[in-house]
Structure formats: structure tokens, C-alpha cells
ROTI-23903 format. One record per residue (C-alpha): residue number from 0; chain; x, y, z. Coordinates in Angstrom, 3 decimals, m for minus. Example, Ala and Ser with C-alpha at 12.3 -4.5 7.8 and 13.67 -1.06 7.14 Angstrom:
// residues 2
NODE     i   ch         c1         c2         c3
NODE     0    A     12.300     m4.500      7.800
NODE     1    A     13.670     m1.060      7.140
***
This chain:
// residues 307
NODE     i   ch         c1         c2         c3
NODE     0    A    m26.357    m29.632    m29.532
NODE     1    A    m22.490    m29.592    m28.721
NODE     2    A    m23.244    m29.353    m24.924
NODE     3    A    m26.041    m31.899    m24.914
NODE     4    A    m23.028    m34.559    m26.366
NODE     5    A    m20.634    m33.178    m23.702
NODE     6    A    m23.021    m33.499    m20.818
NODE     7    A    m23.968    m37.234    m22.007
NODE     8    A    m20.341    m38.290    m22.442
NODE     9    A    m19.471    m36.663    m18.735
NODE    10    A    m22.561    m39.004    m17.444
NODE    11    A    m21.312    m41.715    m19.381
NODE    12    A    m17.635    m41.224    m18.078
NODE    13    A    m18.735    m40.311    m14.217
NODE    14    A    m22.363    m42.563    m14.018
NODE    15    A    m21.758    m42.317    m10.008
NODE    16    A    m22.541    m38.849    m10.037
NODE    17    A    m26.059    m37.669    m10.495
NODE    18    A    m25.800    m34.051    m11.970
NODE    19    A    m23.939    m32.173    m13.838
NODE    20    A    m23.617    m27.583    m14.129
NODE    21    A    m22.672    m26.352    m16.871
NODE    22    A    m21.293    m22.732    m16.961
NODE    23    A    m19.662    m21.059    m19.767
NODE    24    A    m17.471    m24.180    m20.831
NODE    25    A    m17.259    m25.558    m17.424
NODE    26    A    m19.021    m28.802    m16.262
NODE    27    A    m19.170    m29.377    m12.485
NODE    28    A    m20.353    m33.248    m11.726
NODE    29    A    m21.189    m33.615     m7.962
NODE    30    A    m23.258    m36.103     m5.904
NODE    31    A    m27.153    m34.855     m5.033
NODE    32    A    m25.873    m33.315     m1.716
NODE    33    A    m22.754    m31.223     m3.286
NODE    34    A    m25.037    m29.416     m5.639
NODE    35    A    m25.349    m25.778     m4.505
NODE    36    A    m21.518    m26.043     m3.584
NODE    37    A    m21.034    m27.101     m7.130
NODE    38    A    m22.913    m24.099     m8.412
NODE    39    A    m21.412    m21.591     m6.460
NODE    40    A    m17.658    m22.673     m7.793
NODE    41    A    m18.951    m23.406    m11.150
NODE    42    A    m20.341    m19.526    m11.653
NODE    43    A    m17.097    m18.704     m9.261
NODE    44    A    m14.345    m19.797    m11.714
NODE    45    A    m16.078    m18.638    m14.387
NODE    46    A    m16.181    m15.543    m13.569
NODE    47    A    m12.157    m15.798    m12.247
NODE    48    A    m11.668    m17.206    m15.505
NODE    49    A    m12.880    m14.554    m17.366
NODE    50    A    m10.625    m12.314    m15.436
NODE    51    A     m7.919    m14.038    m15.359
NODE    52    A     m7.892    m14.274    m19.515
NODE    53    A     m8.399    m10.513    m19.161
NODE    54    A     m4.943     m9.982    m17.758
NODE    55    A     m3.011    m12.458    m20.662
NODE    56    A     m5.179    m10.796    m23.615
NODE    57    A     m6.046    m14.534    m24.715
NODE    58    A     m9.418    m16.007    m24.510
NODE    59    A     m9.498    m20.163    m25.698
NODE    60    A    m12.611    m21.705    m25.328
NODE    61    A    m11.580    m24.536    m22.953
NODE    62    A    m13.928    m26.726    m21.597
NODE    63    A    m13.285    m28.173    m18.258
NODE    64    A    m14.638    m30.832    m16.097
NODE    65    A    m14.986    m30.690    m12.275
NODE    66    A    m15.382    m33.410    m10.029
NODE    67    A    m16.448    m33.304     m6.663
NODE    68    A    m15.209    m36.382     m4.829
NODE    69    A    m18.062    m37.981     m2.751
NODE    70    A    m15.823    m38.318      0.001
NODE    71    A    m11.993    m38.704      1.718
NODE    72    A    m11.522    m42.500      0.028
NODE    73    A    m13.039    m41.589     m3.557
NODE    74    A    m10.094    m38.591     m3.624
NODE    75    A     m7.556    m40.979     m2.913
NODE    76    A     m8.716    m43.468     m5.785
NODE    77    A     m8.340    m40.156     m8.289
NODE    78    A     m5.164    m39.384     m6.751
NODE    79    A     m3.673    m43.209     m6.792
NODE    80    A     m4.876    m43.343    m10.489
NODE    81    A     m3.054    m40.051    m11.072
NODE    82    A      0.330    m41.211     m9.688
NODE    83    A     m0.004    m40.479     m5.926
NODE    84    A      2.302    m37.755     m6.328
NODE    85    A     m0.908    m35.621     m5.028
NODE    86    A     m1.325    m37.524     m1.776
NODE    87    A     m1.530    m34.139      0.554
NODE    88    A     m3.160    m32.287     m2.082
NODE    89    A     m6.688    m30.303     m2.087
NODE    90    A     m6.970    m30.684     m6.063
NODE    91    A     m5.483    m31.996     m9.166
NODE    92    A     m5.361    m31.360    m13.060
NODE    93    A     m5.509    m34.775    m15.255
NODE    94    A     m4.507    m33.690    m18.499
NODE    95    A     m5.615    m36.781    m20.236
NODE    96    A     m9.491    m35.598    m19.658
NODE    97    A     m8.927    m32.466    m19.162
NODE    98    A    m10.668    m32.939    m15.473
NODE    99    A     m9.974    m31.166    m12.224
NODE   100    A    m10.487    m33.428     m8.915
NODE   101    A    m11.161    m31.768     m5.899
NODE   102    A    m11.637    m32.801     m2.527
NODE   103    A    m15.388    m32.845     m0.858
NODE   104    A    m15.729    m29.671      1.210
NODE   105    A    m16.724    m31.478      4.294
NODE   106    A    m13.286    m33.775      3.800
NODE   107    A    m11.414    m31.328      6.204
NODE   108    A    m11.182    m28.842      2.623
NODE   109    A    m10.583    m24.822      3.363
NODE   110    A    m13.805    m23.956      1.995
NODE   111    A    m12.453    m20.187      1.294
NODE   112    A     m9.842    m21.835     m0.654
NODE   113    A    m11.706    m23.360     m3.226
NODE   114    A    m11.865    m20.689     m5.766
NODE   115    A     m8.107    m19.782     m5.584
NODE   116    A     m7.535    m23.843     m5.880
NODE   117    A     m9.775    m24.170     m9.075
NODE   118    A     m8.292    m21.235    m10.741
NODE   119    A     m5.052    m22.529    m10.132
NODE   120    A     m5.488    m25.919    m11.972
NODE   121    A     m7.359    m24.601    m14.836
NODE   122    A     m4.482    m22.056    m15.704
NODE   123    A     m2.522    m25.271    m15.634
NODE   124    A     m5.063    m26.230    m18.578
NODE   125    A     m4.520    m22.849    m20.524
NODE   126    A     m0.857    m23.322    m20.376
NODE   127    A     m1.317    m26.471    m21.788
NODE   128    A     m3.685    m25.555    m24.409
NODE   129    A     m0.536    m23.287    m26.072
NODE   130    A      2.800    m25.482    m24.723
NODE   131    A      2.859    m29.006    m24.709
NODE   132    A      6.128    m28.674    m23.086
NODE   133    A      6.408    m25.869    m21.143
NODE   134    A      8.475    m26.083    m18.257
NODE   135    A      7.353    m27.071    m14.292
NODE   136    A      8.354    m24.111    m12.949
NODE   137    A      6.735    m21.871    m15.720
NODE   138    A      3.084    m23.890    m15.166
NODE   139    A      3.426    m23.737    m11.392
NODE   140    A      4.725    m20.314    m11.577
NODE   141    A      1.656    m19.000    m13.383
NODE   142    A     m0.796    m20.980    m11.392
NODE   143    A      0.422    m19.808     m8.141
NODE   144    A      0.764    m15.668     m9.368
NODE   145    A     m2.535    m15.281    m11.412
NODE   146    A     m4.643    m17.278     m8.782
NODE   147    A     m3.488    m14.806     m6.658
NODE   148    A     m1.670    m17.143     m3.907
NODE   149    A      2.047    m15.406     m3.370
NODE   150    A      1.453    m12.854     m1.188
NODE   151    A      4.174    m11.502      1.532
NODE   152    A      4.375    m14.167      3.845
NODE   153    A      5.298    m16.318      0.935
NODE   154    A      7.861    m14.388     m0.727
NODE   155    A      9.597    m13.629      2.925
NODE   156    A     10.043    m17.697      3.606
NODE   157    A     10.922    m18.154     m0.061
NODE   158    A     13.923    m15.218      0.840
NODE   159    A     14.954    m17.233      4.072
NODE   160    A     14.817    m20.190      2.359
NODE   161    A     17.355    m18.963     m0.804
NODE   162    A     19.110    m16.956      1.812
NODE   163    A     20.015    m20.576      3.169
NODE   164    A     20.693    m22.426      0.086
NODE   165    A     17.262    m24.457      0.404
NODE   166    A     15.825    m23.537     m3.308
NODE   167    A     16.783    m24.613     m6.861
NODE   168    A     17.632    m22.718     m9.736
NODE   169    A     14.728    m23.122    m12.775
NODE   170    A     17.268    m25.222    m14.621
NODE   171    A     16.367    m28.070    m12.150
NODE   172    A     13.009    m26.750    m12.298
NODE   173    A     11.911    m27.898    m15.636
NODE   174    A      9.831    m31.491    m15.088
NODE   175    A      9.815    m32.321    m11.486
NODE   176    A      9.264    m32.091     m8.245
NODE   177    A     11.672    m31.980     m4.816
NODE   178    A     11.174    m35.806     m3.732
NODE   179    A     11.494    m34.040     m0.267
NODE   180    A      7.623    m32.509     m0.139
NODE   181    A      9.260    m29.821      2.911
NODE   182    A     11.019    m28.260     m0.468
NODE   183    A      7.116    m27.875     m2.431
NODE   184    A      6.601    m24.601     m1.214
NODE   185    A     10.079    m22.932     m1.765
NODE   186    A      9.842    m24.692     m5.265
NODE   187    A      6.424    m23.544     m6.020
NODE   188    A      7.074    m19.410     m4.453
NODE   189    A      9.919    m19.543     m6.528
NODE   190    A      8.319    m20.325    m10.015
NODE   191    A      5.543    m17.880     m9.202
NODE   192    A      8.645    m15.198     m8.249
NODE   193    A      9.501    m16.258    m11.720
NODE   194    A      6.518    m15.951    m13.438
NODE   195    A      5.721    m12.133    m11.931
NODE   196    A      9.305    m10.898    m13.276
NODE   197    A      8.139    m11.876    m16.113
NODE   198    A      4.887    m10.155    m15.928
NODE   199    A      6.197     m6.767    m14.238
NODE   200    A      9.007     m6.145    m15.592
NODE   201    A      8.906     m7.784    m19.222
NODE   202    A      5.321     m6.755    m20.103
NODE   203    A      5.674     m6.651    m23.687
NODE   204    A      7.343     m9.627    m23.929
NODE   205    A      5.304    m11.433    m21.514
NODE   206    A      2.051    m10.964    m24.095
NODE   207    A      4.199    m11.564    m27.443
NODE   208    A      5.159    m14.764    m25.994
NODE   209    A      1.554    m15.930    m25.611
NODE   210    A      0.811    m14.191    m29.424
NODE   211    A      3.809    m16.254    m30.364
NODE   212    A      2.244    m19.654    m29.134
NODE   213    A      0.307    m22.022    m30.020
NODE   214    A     m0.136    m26.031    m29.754
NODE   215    A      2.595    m27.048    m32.356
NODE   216    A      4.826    m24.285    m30.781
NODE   217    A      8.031    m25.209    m28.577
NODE   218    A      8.103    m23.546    m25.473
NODE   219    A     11.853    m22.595    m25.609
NODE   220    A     11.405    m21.129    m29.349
NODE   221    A      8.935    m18.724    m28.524
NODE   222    A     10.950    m18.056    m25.090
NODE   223    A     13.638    m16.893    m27.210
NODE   224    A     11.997    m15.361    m29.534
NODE   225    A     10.003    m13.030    m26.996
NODE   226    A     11.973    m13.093    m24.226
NODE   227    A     14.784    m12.889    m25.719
NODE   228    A     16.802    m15.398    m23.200
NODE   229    A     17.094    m18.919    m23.845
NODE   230    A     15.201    m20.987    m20.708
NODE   231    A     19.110    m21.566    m19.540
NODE   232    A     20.125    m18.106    m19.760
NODE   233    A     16.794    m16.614    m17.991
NODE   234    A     17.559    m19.245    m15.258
NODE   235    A     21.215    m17.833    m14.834
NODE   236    A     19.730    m14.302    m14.855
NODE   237    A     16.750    m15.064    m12.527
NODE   238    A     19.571    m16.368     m9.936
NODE   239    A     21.479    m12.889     m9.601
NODE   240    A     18.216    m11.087     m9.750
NODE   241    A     17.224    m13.257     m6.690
NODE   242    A     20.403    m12.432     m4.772
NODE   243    A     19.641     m8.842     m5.266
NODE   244    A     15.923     m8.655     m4.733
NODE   245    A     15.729    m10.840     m1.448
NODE   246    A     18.492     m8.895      0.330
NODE   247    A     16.652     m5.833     m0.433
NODE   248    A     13.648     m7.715      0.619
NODE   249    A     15.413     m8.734      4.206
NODE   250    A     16.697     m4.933      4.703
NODE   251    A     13.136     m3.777      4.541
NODE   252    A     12.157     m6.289      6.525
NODE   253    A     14.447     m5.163      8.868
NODE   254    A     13.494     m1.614      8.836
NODE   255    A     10.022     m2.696      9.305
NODE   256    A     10.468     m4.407     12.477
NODE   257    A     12.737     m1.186     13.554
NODE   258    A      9.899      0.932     12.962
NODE   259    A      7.223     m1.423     14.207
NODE   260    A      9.080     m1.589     17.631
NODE   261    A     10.634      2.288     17.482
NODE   262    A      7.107      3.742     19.408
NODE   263    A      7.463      0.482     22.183
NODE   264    A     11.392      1.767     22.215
NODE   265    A     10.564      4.979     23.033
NODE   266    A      7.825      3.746     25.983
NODE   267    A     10.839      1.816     27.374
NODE   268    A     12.995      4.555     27.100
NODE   269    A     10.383      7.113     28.589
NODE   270    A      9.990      4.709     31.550
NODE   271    A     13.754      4.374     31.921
NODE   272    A     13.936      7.734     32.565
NODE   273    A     11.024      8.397     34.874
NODE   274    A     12.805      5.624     37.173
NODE   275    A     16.128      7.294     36.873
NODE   276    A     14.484     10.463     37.775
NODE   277    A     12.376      8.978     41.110
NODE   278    A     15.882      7.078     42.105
NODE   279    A     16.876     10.663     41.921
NODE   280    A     14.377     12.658     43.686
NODE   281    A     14.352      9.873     46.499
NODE   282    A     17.752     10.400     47.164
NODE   283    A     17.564     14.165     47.206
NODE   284    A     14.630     13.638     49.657
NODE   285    A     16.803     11.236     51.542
NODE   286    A     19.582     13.919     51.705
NODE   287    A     17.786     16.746     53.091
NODE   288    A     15.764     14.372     55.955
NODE   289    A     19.550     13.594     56.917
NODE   290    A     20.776     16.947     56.968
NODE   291    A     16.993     18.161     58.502
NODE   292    A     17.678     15.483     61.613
NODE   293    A     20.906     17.115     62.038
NODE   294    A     19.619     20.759     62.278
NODE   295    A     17.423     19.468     64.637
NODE   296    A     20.035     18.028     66.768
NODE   297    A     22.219     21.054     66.584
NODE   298    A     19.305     22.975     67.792
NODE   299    A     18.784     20.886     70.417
NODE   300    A     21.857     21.241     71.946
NODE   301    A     21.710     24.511     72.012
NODE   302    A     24.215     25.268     69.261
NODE   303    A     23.762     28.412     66.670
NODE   304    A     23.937     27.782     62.898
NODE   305    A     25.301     30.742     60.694
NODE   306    A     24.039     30.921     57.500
***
């Protein structure tokens, strides 16, 4: 009966779209020509969902609306209604309805994408669901790790970009973004470099923090209490522990390339040394035609050679 309301209220809240999925807590609206996209991410992000609670031990029963924007201008009505903060983006999370807005596939969207995208904003919805005032860099942070979206390349640019001053520490992380969009990325690889310190190296205190939380729960209590660092502290910490990791990041980087380019070293090398050798052997060849021409003159001038 409770998903019969919840459809109804979705058609009464989106009456442009003409069907609605429903899967596990998760109701995909979408236009009549969007509808097996819409069930493939609908049964997709449940199923990412599911694993994704796996790994943080909690499982809230959140229900979440998708919206599949008919096309390029219906995006930018959701994103101008938003704030317009999202004007480049693929997706976005309105709190208020607890709705993710995605772009149409066929608007230019990287189809192979989508599922990593979706994840993302919902875990912005689970961190809501147990901090009400978490920090920016904490919400970003675990969308970007658990959707699985900082891989290598990331975390090298996010080292040449500390390495030249171009980040911010997660002090002046906490509730916005760089007005200069070229500093997203470094601001977003960051929070997720964050978030898996967290996660890999304070394990135990990474799950007593969620077991701590709740909706009436401050962020920086149960921060302290499991983490044992206040949010100011952890930010001081996370700086030096930055300085340290990323230089050991650029020296293996380093080594890498050594070792990628050692066997094309030792072509060169090899190469170097055949053309040393045939410089070589063409002048001994050089030397003994000279001294053959003059044997042969000696000989025919009727001179004897001793040995």
C-alpha cells in the first residue's frame, strides 16, 4: 500500500513523465522512450547499493527518486532551480525531495558512467540520512571513494597539484566549493584521499563512527568521539600525512618510469655499441687496405719485405 502512495505522489509531483520503476526503494521516472535505460540503472544501483551498504555495515531503507531529464534544456531548468552551481554537471542530489537529476543519455552523457554517477549521489543521501551537517569534504569524499571513482590517474594529479600549492586543507573544505571550477577536481580527489585514510587505516573507527550516528547526531561529536580528532585536528594531521604520502607517491612514480624505459635504455645502449663497434671494424678494414696497397707497391718495385 506504502508504494502505491509513493508512486501516485511521484506522478503527482513529475505529471510530464509517463512511468515510473520501482526497485527495492528506488523510483526511476523517465519519458516512454527512456524506459529500458531507466530499468537497467534502476536494478543497477540497486544492486551497487546493496554493496555499497555491505562495506559501511549499515543498511537504511532510503527511498530515492530518479529523474531522467527529457532532454539538454529540461536539465538545465533542474539545475537553475537547484542553484546553477551544477551547470557542467552529469547529475545532482536535491535534498529537499530526496531526488537525483540526471542528464538524458543521448544529451552527450558517458553512458558507462551512469552507474558510478548514481551511486555517487545516493551515498550523498545516506550521509545525509545520519549527519545533517557533515562536512563538504567528508560527503564528497565518500561519494567519490565508495563509487569507486579515485583511481591512479586521480591521485597522481591530486599529488602534482598539492606538490604545487593548488589544494586546500579540509578546514576550508567544510561547506563550499572553489569558485574557480579548474580547482573541483583537486578539491573533490582530495576529500576522497580523505575519506580512504579513514577507511584503511582507521577501520574500527571508521564503523563506530557510523554506529555512533544518527539524525539528531553532530557530525563533529561523533568525529571525536570515534575518531578521536576533532574535524580541526584531523585536518592538521591529514596535511603532514599528505606531504609524506605524495612524495612517496612521486618517488615511485619515478621509479616506474625508470623501469618502464630501463629495457628501451638498454636497446639504445645495445645499438650504441654495435655502431661503436662497425666505426671500429671499418677502420681496421681501412687500415689494412692502406697498408695492403703499400705491400703491393713495394712488390712492385721490386723491393723485399722481411718479416
Amino acid at each position: 500500500m506504502k508504494s502505491i502512495i509513493i508512486v501516485l505522489l511521484i506522478l503527482l509531483i513529475f505529471p510530464i513523465y509517463s512511468e515510473v520503476l520501482n526497485y527495492d526503494n528506488i523510483y526511476v521516472t523517465y519519458h516512454d522512450s527512456d524506459g529500458k535505460i531507466a530499468s537497467e540503472l534502476g536494478r543497477q544501483l540497486a544492486a551497487d547499493i546493496g554493496d555499497f551498504q555491505k562495506q559501511i555495515g549499515h543498511y537504511p531503507e532510503l527511498k530515492t527518486q530518479i529523474v531522467i531529464a527529457k532532454d539538454h534544456a529540461e536539465y538545465q531548468g533542474f539545475v537553475e532551480s537547484s542553484g546553477g552551481i551544477q551547470e557542467f554537471s552529469q547529475a545532482i542530489y536535491r535534498r529537499s525531495t530526496n531526488t537525483i537529476y540526471i542528464r538524458n543519455p543521448r544529451d552527450n552523457l558517458r553512458y558507462n558512467q551512469l552507474n558510478k554517477i548514481l551511486l555517487h549521489e545516493y551515498i550523498h543521501s545516506f550521509v545525509f540520512h545520519y549527519f545533517t551537517n557533515a562536512p563538504l569534504w567528508f560527503h564528497e569524499g565518500m561519494a567519490v571513494f565508495f563509487s569507486n571513482d579515485f583511481g591512479n590517474n586521480r591521485e597522481l594529479g591530486l599529488a602534482r597539484d598539492y606538490m604545487f600549492g593548488n589544494t586546500r586543507p579540509l578546514s576550508q573544505m567544510r561547506t563550499s566549493y572553489p569558485q574557480n571550477r579548474i580547482e573541483w577536481e583537486a578539491f573533490y580527489a582530495k576529500s576522497a584521499l580523505a575519506v580512504r585514510y579513514l577507511y584503511h587505516n582507521k577501520k574500527s573507527q571508521f564503523y563506530r563512527m557510523w554506529d555512533l550516528a544518527g539524525k539528531n547526531h553532530s557530525f563533529n561529536s561523533v568525529f571525536i568521539r570515534s575518531i578521536k580528532y576533532t574535524a580541526l585536528d584531523f585536518s592538521i594531521f591529514f596535511e603532514e600525512y599528505c606531504s609524506t604520502h605524495f612524495r612517496s607517491e612521486i618517488i615511485l612514480a619515478l621509479s616506474g618510469m625508470i623501469w618502464m624505459f630501463f629495457p628501451l635504455l638498454f636497446v639504445i645502449g645495445y645499438l650504441r655499441r654495435r655502431h661503436k663497434l662497425r666505426l671500429k671494424l671499418a677502420a681496421m678494414e681501412a687500415e689494412e687496405k692502406a697498408h695492403e696497397m703499400e705491400l703491393i707497391e713495394v712488390f712492385e718495385n721490386g723491393v723485399d719485405v722481411e718479416d
